[in-house]
C-alpha positions as CSV (number, residue, x, y, z in Angstrom):
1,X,-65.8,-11.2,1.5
2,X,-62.7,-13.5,0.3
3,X,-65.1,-16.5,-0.6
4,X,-68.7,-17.4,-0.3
5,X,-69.4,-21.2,0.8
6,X,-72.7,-22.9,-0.5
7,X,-74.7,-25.2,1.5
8,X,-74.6,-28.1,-0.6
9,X,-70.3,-27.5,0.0
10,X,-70.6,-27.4,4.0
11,X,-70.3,-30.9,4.6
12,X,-67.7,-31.6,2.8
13,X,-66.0,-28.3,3.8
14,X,-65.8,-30.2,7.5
15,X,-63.2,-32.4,6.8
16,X,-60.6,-30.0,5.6
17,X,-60.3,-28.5,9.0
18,X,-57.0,-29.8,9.2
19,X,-54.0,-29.0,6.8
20,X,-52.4,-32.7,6.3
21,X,-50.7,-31.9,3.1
22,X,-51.3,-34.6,0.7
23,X,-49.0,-33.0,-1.8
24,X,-46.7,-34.6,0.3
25,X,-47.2,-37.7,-0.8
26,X,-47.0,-36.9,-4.5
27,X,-43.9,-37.0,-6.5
28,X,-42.6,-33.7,-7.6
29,X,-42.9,-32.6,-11.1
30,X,-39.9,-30.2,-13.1
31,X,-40.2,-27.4,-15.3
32,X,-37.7,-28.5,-17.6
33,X,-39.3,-29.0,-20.6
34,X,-37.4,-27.4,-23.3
35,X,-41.0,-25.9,-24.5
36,X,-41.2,-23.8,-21.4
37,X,-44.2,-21.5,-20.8
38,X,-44.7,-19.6,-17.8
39,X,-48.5,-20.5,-17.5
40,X,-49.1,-21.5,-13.9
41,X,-48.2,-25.1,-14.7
42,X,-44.9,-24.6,-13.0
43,X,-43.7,-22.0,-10.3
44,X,-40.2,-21.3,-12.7
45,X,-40.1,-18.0,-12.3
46,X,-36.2,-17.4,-12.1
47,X,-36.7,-19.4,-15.6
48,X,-39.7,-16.6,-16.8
49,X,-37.2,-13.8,-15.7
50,X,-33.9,-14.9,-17.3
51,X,-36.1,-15.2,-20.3
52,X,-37.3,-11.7,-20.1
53,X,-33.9,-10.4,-19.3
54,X,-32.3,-12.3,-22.6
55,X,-35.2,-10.7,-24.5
56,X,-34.2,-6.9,-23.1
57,X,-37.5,-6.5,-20.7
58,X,-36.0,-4.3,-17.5
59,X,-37.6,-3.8,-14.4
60,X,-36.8,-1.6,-11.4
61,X,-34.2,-2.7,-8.9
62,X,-35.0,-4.1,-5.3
63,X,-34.0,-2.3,-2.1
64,X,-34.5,-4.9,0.5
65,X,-34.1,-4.2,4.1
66,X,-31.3,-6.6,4.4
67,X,-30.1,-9.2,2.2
68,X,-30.2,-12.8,2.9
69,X,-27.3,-14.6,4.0
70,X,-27.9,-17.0,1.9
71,X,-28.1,-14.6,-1.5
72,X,-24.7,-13.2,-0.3
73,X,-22.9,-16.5,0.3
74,X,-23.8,-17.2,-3.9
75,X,-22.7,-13.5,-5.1
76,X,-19.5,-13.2,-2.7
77,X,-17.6,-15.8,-4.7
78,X,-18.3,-14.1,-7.8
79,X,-17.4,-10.6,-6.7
80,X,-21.1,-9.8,-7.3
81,X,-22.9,-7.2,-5.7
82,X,-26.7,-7.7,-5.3
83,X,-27.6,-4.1,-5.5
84,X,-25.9,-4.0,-8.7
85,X,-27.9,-7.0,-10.3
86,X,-30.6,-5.6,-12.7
87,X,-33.9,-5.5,-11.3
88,X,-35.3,-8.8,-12.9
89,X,-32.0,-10.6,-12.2
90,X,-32.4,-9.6,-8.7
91,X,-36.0,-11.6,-8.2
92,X,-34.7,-14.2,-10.1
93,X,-31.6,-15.0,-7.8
94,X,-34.0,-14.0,-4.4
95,X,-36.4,-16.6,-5.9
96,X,-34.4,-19.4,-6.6
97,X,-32.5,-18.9,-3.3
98,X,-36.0,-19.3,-1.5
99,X,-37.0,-16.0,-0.8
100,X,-40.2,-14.2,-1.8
101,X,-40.8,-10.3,-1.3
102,X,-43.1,-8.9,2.1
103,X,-44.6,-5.5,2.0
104,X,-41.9,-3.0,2.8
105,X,-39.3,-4.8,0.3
106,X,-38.9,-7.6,3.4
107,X,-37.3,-10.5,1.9
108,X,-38.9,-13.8,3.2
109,X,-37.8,-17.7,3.3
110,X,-39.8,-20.1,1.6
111,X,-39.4,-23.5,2.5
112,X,-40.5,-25.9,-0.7
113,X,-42.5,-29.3,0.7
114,X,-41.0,-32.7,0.4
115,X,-38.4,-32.9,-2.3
116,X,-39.9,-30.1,-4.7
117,X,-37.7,-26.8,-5.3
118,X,-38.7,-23.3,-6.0
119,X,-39.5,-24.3,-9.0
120,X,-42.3,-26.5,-8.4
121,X,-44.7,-25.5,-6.1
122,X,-47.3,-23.7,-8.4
123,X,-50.5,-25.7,-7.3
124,X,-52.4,-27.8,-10.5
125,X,-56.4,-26.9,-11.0
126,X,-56.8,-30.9,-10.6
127,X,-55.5,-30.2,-7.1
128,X,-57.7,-27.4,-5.9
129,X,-60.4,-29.4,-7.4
130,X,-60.2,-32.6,-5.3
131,X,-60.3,-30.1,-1.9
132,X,-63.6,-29.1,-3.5
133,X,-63.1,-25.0,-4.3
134,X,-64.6,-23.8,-6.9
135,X,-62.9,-21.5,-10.1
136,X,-64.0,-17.6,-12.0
137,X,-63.0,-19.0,-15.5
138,X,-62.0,-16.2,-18.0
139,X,-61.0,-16.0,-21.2
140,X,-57.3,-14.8,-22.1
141,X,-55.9,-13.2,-25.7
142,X,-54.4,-16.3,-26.8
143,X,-57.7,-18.3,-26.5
144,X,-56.5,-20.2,-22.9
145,X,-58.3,-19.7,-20.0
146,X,-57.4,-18.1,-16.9
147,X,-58.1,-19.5,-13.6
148,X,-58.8,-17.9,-10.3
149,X,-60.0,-19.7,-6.9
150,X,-63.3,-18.3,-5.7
151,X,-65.1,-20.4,-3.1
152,X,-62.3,-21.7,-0.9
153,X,-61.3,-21.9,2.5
154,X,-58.3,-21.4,4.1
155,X,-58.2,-24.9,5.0
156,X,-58.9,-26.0,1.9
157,X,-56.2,-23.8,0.3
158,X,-53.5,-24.8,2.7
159,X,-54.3,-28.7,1.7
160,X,-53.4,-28.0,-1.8
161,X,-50.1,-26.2,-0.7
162,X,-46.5,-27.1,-1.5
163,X,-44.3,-24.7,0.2
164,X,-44.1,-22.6,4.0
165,X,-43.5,-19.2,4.1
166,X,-42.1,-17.9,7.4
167,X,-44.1,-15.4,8.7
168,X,-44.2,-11.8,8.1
169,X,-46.3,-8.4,8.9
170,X,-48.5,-7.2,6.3
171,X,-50.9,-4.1,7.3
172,X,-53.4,-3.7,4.5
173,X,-54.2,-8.2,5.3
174,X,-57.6,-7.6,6.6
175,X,-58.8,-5.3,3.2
176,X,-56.5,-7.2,0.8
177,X,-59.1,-8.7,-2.1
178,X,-56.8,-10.4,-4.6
179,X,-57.0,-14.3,-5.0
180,X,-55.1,-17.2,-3.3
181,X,-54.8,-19.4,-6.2
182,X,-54.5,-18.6,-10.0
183,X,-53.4,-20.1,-13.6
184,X,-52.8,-18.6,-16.1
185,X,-50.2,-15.8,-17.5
186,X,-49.3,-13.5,-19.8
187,X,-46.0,-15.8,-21.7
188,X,-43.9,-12.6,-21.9
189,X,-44.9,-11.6,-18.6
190,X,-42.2,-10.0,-16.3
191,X,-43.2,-11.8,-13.1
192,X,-43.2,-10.3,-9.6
193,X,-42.1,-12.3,-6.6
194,X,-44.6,-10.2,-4.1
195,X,-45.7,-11.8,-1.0
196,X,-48.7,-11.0,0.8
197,X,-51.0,-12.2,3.5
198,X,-55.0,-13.0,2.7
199,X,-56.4,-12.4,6.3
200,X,-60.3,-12.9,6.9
201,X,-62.7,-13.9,9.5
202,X,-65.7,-16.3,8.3
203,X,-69.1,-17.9,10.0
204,X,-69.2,-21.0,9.5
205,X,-71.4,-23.3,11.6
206,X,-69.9,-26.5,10.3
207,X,-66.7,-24.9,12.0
208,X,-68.4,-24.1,15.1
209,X,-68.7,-20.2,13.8
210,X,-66.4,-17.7,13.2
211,X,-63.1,-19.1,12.0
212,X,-59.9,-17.2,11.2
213,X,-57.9,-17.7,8.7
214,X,-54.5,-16.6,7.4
215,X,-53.2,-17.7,4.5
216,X,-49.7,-16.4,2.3
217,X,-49.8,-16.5,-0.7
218,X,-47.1,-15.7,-3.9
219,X,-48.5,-12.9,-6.3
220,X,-46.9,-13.0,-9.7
221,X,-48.6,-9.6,-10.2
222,X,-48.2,-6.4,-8.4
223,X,-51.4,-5.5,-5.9
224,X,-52.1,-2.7,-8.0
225,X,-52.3,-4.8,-11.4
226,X,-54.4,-7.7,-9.7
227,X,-57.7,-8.5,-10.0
228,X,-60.2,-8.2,-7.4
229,X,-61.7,-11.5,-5.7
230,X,-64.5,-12.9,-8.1
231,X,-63.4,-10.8,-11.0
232,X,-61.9,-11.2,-14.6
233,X,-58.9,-8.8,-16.2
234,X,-60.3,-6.8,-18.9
235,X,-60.6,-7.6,-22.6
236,X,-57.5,-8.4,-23.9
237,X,-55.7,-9.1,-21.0
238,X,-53.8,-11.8,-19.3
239,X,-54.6,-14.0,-15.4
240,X,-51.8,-14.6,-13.5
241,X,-50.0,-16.8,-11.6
242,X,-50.7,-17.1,-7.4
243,X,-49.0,-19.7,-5.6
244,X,-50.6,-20.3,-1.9
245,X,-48.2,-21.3,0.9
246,X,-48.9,-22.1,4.9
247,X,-47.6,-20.2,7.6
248,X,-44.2,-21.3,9.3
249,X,-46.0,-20.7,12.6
250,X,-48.2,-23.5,12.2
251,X,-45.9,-26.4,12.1
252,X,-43.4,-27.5,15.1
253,X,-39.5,-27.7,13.9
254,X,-39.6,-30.9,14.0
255,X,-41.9,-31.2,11.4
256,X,-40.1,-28.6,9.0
257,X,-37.0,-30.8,9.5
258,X,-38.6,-33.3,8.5
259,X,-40.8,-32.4,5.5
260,X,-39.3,-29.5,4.2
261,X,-36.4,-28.6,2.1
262,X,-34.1,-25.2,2.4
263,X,-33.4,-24.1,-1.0
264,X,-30.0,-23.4,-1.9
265,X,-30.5,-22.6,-5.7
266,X,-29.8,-23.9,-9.1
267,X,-26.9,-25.0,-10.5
268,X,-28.3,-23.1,-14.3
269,X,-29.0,-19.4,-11.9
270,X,-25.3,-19.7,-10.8
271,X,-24.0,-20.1,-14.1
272,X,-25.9,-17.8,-15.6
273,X,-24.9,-15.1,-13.0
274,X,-21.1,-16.4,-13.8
275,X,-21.0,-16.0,-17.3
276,X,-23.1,-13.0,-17.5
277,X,-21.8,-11.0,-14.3
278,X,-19.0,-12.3,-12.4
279,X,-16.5,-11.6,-15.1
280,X,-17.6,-7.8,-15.6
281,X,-17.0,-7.4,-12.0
282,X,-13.8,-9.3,-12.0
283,X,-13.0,-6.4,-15.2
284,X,-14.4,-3.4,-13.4
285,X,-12.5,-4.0,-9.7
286,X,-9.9,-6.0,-8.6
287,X,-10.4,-9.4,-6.6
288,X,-8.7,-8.7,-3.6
289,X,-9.0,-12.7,-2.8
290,X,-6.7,-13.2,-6.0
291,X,-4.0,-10.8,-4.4
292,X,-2.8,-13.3,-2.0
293,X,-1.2,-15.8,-4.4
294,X,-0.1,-13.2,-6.4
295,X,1.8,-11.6,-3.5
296,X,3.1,-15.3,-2.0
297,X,4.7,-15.9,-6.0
298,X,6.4,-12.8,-6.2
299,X,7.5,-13.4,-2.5
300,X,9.1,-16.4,-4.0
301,X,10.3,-15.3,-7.1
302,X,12.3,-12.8,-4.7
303,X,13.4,-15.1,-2.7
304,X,14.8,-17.6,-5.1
305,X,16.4,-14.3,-6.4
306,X,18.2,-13.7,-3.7
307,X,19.2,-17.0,-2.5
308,X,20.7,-17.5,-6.1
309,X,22.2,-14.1,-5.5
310,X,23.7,-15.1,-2.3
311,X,24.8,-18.2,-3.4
312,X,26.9,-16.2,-6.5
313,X,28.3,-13.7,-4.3
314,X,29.7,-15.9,-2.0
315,X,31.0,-18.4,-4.6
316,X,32.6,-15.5,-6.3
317,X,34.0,-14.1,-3.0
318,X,35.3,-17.8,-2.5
319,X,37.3,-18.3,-5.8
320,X,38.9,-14.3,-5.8
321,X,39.3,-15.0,-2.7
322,X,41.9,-18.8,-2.5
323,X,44.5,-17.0,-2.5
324,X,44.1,-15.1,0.6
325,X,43.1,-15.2,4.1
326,X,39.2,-15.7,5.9
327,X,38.6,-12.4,7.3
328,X,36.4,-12.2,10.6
329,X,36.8,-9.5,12.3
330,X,35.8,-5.6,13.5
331,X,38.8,-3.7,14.1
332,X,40.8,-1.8,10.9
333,X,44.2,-1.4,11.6
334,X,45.3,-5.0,11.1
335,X,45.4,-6.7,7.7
336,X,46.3,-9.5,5.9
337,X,48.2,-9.7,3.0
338,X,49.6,-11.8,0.2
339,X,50.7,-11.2,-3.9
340,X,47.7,-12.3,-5.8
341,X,50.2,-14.1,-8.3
342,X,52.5,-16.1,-5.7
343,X,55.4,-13.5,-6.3
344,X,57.4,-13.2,-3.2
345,X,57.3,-10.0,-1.3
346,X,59.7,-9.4,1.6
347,X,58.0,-6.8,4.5
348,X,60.1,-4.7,6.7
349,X,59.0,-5.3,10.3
350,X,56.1,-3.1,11.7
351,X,57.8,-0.1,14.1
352,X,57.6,-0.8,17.6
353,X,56.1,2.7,18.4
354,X,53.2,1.1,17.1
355,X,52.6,-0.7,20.2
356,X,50.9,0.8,22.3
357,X,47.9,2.1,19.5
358,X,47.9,-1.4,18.5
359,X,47.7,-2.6,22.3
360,X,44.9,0.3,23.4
361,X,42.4,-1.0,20.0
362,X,42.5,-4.4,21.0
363,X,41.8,-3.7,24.7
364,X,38.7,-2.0,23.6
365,X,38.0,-5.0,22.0
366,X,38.6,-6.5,25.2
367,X,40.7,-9.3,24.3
368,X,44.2,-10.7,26.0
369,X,44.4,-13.2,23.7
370,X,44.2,-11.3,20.9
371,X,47.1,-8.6,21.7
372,X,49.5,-12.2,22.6
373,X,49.0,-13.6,19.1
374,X,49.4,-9.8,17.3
375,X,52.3,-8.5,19.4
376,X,54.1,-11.5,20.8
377,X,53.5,-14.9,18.0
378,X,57.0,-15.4,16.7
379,X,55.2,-15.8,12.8
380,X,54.1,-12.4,13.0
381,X,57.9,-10.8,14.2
382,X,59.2,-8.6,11.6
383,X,55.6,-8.6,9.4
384,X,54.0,-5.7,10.7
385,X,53.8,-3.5,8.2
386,X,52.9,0.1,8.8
387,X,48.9,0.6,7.6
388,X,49.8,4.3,6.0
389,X,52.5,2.5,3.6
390,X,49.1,0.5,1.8
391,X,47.4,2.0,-0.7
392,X,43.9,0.1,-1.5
393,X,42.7,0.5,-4.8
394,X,39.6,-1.5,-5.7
395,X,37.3,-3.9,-4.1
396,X,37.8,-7.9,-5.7
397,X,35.0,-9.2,-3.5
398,X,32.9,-8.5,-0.3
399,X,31.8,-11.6,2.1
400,X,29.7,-11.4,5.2
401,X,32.4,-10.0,7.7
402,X,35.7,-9.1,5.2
403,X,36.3,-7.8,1.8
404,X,39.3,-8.4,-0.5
405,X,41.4,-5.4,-2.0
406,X,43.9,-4.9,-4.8
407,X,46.7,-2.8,-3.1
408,X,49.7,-1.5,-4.3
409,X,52.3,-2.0,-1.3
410,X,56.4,-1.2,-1.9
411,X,55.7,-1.1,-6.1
412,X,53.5,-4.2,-6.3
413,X,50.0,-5.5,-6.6
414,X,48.8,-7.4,-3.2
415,X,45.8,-8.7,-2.1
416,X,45.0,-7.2,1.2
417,X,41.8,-8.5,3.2
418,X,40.2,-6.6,5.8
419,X,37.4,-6.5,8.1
420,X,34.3,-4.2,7.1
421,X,34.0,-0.9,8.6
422,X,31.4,-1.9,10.8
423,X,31.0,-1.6,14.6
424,X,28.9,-4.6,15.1
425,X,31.9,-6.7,15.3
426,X,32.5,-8.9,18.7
427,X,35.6,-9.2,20.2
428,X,35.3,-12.9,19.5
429,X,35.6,-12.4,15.7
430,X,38.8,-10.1,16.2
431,X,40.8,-12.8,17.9
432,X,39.5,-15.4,15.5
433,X,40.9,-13.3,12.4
434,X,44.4,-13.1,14.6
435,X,44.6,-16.6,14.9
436,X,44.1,-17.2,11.1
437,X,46.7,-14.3,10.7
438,X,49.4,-16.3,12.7
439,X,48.1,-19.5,11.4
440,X,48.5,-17.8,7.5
441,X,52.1,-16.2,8.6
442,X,52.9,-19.7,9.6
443,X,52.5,-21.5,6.3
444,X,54.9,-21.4,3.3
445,X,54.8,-23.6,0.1
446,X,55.0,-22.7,-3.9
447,X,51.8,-23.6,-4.6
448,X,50.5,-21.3,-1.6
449,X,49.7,-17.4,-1.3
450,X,52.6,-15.8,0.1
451,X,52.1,-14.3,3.2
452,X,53.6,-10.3,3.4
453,X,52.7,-8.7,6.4
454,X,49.9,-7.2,9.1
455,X,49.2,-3.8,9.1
């Protein structure tokens, strides 16, 4: 049986029928005395593993059946995987986080009482004293004692409780002998975070007769390593710690909401899994989250590049340029020119054979106005030249629509602008770069570019 109740207990046993949680009322206690020990006086056990972990203790790693949400949220910033966490480091970040380990490797929630964290929900002897169970006292190696509940009910034990654990399925409930309270541990223990549920059916005529009971309970011990109901661990070895907790089933939500907390871990657990693991995964593979503004600066550094670029290149094109006309149009056989160093240059008049090739381009081009300015503007009569009699010999500078050229025409250096020697051109442009062609042919002065001819 999981307890035995004497008949001197029974009335008293009465009056913990119901679970009213006085622990409620109590103000939460914290486990951080510098002089920490891992005893059952506290439920620290993230504290009891990081210790171990420092000292070198391993353990085997944890293959849940999912893991919590919550457990990803704090090991997605740091580019941490839980699966690769050692084993110990593992328990301590599902513990602090709230969880507790089912049968199966099923992680489960644990909601603390009141204001307490994981950290503080072990249960004090003083406390399963005043609900009236009784203790097996035994000895340990280092001369304290270890505690285990014996006579106790399921109400009782629940009273004395300071967290909820939601509910889970364990198979082996009914047969399970181990203990729902204990204090005491081994101080270099490697603690477990198992979770298992003490099912049993009692007669009790103070209860009205057989009475159910269910309660969870924390086991810092594998099942295999703990000792039976009623029994002490062998000479020379350690108790452990068990931590009772009540069922989430038996509470509304509106009583959760308001006397429970959801744990959302410890400042200390998250910078210990910083320091220690988020920067060997940053080294071993590349934050993808970090890529962004690394691609937006070069994005910009490119773009300021290229405006400056821009900005050169046409200022450039703008000063070789002065001396010359704005080129803006598509169509290659007419051409501005003028002596890059103000010399005068007289141009024979262009052949009037030339007419009708010059007429049949610019009606592709579909412009009337255009062929008036070319063929009939009284500034352009006797400057066309013919195109053959040019010859270009380098590029001065290159603008959106029109380049520049050095030319050598009739024994001298010219400028000579041009459109480019593309066919995305409109017709528009062509008649605009005929207009500034007349308006160019029309203007003389010293301190001007010369104007030669159209080819």
């Amino acid at each position: 049986m999981q307890w035995r109740v004497l008949p001197a207990l029974l009335a008293s046993l009465a009056h913990a029928q119901t679970v009213t949680f006085r622990s409620l009322e109590e103000a939460s206690s914290t486990s951080s005395s510098s002089s920490f020990v891992f005893n059952g006086s506290n439920s620290d056990i993230a504290r009891q593993l990081y210790i171990r972990h420092q000292a070198g203790d391993t353990g085997d790693r944890v293959s849940l059946t999912a893991v919590p949400t919550v457990v990803k949220d704090r090991l997605d910033p740091l580019n941490v995987e839980f699966n690769d966490l050692p084993g110990l480091v593992q328990r301590a970040v599902l513990w602090d986080s709230g969880f507790a380990i089912a049968p199966g490797n099923v992680p489960v929630q644990i909601w603390p009482m009141g204001d307490r964290s994981m950290a503080d929900i072990a249960v004090q002897q003083y406390e399963v004293s005043s609900v009236q169970c009784t203790f097996t006292i035994c000895s340990q190696p280092d001369g304290d004692i270890a505690l285990y509940s014996h006579t106790c009910t399921g109400y009782q034990m629940q009273n004395t409780s300071h967290c909820v654990a939601d509910t889970f399925s364990d198979g082996a409930a009914a047969t399970y002998l181990g203990n729902m309270w204990a204090s005491g541990a081994d101080p270099d223990v490697v603690p477990e975070i198992e979770l298992r549920d003490h099912t049993w059916s009692e007669n009790i005529s103070a209860f009205g007769g057989v009475t159910d009971f269910s309660v969870y309970v924390v086991h810092t011990v594998s099942s295999s390593k703990e000792v039976a109901w009623g029994a002490c661990p062998a000479d020379g070895e350690y108790g452990a710690v068990s931590i009772p907790c009540a069922r989430r089933d038996q509470f509304t939500d509106e009583f959760m909401a308001q006397n429970t907390t959801t744990p959302t871990g410890s400042a200390w657990v998250t910078t210990w899994l910083t320091d220690e693991f988020a920067n060997d995964a940053y080294d071993d593979s590349f934050n993808l989250i970090l890529l962004v503004p690394i691609i937006l600066g070069a994005l910009v550094v490119v773009g300021l590049g290229w405006f400056c670029w821009r900005r050169r290149a046409k200022q450039s094109a703008h000063k070789s340029t002065a001396a010359a006309f704005e080129v803006e149009a598509d169509s290659v056989p007419f051409m501005a020119m003028g002596t890059p160093e103000l010399h005068p240059t007289m141009m024979s008049s262009h052949p009037t054979t030339q007419g009708s090739t010059v007429s049949s381009h610019y009606e592709s081009a579909g412009s009337n106005k255009t062929l008036k300015i070319l063929l009939g503007s009284a500034q352009l009569q006797g400057k066309r030249i013919p195109f053959d009699s040019i010859v270009f010999e380098r590029a001065l500078s290159k603008g959106a629509s029109g380049e520049v050229w050095v030319c050598e025409y009739n024994g001298q250096k010219v400028a000579a602008k041009r459109l480019l020697q593309s066919k995305e051109q409109k017709a528009e442009n062509v008649q605009a770069f005929a207009e500034e062609i007349e308006l160019s042919a029309s203007l003389v002065h010293p301190h001007i570019v010369e104007f030669i001819g159209v080819a």
